[in-house]
N, C-alpha and C positions, 0 to 999 in steps of 0.2 A: 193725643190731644190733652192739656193741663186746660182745664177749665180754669177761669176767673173767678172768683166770690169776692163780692162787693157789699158795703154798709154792715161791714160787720162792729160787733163792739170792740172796742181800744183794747178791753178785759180777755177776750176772745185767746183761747191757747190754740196750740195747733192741734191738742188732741182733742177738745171741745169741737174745733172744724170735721177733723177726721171723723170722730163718732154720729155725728151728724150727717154727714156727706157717704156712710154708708149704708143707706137707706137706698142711693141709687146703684152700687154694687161694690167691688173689692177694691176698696183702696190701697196702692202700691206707697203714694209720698202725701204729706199735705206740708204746705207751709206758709205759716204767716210772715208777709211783708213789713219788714222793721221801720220805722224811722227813731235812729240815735238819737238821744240825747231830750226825748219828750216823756209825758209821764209813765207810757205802759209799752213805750218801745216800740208800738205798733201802727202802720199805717192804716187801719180799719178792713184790709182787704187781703186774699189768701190766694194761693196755685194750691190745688188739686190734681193728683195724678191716678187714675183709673185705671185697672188692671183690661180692660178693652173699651174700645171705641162707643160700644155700642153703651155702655156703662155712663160712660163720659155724658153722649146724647139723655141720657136718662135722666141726670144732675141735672143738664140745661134744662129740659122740658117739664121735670114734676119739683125739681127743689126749690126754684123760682118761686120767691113770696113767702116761703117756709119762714119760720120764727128760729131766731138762734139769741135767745140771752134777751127777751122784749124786741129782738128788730128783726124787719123782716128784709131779708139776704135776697139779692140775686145771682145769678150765675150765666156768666155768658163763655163763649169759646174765647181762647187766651190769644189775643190777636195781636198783643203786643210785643216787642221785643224786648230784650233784656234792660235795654239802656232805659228806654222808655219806663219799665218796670218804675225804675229806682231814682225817679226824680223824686228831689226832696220835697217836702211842703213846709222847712225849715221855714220861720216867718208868715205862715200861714196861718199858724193854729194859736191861739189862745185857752189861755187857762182861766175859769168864770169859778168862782169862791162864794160861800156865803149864798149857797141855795136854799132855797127850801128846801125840807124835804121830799116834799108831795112836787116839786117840780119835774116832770120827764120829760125827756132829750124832747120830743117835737115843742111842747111849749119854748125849752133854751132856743132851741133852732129857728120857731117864731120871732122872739124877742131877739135873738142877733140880728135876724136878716134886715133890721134897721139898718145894718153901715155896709150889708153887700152880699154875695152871693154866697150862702153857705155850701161848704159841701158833705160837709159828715159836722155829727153832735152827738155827744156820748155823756151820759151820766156815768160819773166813777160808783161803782155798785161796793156797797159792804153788807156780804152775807147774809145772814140773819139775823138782821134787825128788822123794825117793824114796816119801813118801806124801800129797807134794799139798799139807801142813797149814803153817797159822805158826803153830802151835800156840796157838792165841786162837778165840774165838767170840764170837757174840753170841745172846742169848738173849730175846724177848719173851713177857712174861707178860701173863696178860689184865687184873690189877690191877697199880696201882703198891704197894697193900701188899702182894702176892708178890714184887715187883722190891726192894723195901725190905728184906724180910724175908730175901730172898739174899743180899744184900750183907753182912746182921749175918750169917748162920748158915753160908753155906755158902763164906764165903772161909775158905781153910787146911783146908776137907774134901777127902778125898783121891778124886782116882778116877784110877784106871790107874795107881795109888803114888805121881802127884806129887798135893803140895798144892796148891790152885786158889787163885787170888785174882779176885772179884769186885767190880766197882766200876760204878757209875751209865754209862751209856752218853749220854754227854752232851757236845758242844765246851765246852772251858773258856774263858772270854774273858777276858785279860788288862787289865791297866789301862794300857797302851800305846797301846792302838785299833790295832795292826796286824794287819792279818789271819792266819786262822791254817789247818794242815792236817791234816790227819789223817797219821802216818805209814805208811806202808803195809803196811810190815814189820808194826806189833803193833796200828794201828787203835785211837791213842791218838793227839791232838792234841799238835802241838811248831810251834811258830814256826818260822818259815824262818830264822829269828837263828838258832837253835842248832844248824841243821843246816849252816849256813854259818861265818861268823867261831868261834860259839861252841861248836862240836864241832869245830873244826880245831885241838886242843889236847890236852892230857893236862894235871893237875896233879900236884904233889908237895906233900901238905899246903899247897894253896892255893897258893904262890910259883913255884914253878919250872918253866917252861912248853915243851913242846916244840911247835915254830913248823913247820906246812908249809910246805913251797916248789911254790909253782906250780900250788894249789889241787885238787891231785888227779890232774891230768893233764898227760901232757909237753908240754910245750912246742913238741916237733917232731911232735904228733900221733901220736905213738909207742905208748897207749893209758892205758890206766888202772893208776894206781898205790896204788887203796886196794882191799884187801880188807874185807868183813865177816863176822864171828866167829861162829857162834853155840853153843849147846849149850853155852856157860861154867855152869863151878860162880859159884853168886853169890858165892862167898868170892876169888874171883884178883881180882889186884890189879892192873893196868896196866901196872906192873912187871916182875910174874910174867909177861904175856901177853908184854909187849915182851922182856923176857928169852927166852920159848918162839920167840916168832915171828921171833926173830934168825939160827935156823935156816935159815931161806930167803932172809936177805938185810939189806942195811942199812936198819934202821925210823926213818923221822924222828919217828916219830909215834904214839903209841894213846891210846884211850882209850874207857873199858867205859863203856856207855851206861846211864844211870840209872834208880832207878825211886823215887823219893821218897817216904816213907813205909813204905817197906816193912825188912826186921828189917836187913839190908846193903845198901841201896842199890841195887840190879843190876838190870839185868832179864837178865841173862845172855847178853849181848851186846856185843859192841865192832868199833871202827875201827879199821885199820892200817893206815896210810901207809908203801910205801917209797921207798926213792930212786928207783929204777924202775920201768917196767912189766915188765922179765923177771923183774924178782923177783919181783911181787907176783904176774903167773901160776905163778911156782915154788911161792910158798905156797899158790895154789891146789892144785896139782897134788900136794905132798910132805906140806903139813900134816893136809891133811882127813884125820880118822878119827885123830889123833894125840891124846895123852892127857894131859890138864893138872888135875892136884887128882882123878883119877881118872873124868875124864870127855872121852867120845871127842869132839873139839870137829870142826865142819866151818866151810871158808871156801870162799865165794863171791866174784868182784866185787862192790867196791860200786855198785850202781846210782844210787843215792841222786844227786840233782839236786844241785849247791851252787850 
């Protein structure tokens, strides 16, 4: 018998499932259920295989309710068949931006069940920070006219005082044919182009470009020289951040990361490149919690791959 596990999080690996799930005894397989082409690949829910029966019975009866990652999982006998397994919820799920922080998956799940049945809501979690959040979620309803119906009515509704924007949870494909990823930060597709050649830039009304040197990192393995921004007003200007963030040192480089469509462009985050890595730990260290267009902005390294 391959037990079920339900409501797990989108973040959820299969070896987070397994270390978990051997509390009821030897686990032989685990494996999380994918769905392509969404932010974390995952359909929220996992097979379990028990090295005996009676093991299996154990999961159902004491793992039931258990906590995995803030939510609490159940586990029933796997009654389904294979085909059944793998129906998509392609059209189902949306992607909610611009949360609070202090927002968590039951309040999002509240506040969608406005336009229809939800059935999983996941906060995308970032490690150690102060409350875990990238302030984005995803959200699956049991129809796509409830996912449809989000989209019109509940981007720009407020909850926890910001305005929310709502958009299809879907990879977008390019007319390139290169492949594509998800960002990890906001769990929004971007080519590897733009997070390489074409974010290693700021512009000045389109002409005027300011050029990294040495891709981010020194030369002598000295460390990392870009920070990332976030908590921007979407109104600062590249300008304004590179003028702010001159405080900690010589910047070769910013520039606020986009979000197309929307009323200024932002998603309320940016790149800073400096000349060094002592500085760009000094702007770790001096900027965070400092104040730009009246909002406390924090930096981190960039981690980001180029």
């Amino acid at each position: 018998m391959h037990p079920e596990v339900g409501n797990l999080p989108y973040s959820t690996s299969w070896q987070d499932l397994k270390d978990h799930m051997r509390k009821a005894g030897d686990v032989l397989f685990c494996e999380i259920l994918q769905e392509p082409g969404t932010a974390l690949g995952s359909k929220g829910c996992g097979l379990v295989e028990f090295a005996t029966p009676a093991a299996a019975q154990r999961a159902i009866s004491d793992l039931t309710g258990t906590v995995i990652q803030g939510r609490q999982i159940f586990v029933r006998e796997d009654r389904e068949n294979e085909n059944s397994l793998h129906i998509s919820s392609m059209g189902r799920r949306v992607f909610v931006g611009n949360l609070a922080y202090s927002v968590s998956w039951q309040d999002l799940k509240d506040h969608m069940r406005q336009c229809g049945e939800v059935l999983h809501c996941d906060i995308m979690r970032e490690p150690n920070t102060a409350m875990g959040s990238k302030g984005c979620g995803i959200v699956e309803f049991a129809s796509a006219s409830s996912a449809k119906r989000a989209i019109q009515d509940m981007t720009d509704s407020i909850l926890k005082g910001r305005p929310i924007f709502v958009r299809e949870d879907r990879e977008e494909r390019g007319g390139s044919g290169r492949g594509e990823r998800r960002d990890a930060r906001f769990g929004r597709p971007e080519r590897r182009e733009r997070f390489g050649r074409a974010r290693s830039r700021s512009y000045s009304g389109g002409r005027q470009r300011w050029q990294p040197v040495g891709g981010g990192r020194n030369r002598d393995g000295g460390g990392n020289r870009r920070v990332f921004v976030g908590n921007l007003a979407y109104s600062v200007t590249w300008q304004e951040l590179k003028d702010h963030m001159r405080h900690a040192g010589d910047v070769l480089f910013c520039e606020i990361l986009k979000e197309p469509g929307t009323t200024l462009g932002s998603k309320g985050c940016a790149i800073v490149e400096y000349r060094t890595a002592a500085e760009a730990r000094r702007a770790i260290r001096s900027m965070t919690d400092t104040e730009l267009r009246g909002r406390q902005m924090w930096v981190r390294e960039d981690r980001e791959e180029i």
